[in-house]
C-alpha positions in Angstrom: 109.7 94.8 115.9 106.6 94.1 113.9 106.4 94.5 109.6 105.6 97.9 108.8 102.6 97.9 106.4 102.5 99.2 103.2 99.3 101.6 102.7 97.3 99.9 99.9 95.7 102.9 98.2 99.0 104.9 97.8 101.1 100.9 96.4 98.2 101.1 93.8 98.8 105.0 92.5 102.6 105.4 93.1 105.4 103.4 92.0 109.1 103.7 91.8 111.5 104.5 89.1 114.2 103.1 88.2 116.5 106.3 89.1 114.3 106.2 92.7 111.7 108.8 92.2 108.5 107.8 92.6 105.5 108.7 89.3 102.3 108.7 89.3 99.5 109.6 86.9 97.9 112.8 86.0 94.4 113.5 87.7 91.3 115.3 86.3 91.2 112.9 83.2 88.1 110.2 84.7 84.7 112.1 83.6 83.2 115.8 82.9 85.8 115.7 79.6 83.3 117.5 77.5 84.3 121.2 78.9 87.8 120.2 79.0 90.1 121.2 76.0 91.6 118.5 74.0 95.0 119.9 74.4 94.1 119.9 78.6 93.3 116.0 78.0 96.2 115.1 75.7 98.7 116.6 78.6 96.9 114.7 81.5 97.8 111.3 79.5 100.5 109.6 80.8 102.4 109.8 84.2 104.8 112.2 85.8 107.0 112.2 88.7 105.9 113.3 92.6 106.4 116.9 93.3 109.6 117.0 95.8 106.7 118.4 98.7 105.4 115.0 98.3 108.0 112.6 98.3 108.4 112.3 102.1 104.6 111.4 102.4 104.8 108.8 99.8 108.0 107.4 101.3 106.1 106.4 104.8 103.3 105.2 102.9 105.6 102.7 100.5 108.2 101.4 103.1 109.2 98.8 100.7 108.7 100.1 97.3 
């Protein structure tokens, strides 16, 4: 039985907590910020954890995260 592979693009947005949940950061915060609200902008900073839809998708993408 081959290696899975690990999908490249999701290994550089998602990454694994210490408890097992996976975070990720906010989107909407890379250009047009003139319109947005500076309370909007402060709230994107940072990263948050993957919605529990989610998590199954990211699992098959990061086999060995």
């Amino acid at each position: 039985m081959p290696k899975m592979k690990t999908n490249r693009g999701a290994a550089k947005r998602f990454s694994r907590t210490g408890s097992g949940q996976f975070k990720c950061s906010h989107s909407h915060l890379r250009h047009i910020l003139t319109k947005k609200s500076a309370k909007r902008k402060r709230q994107l900073r940072g990263t948050t954890t993957i919605v529990a839809a989610d998590i199954r998708a990211v699992r098959q993408m990061l086999p060995y995260a």
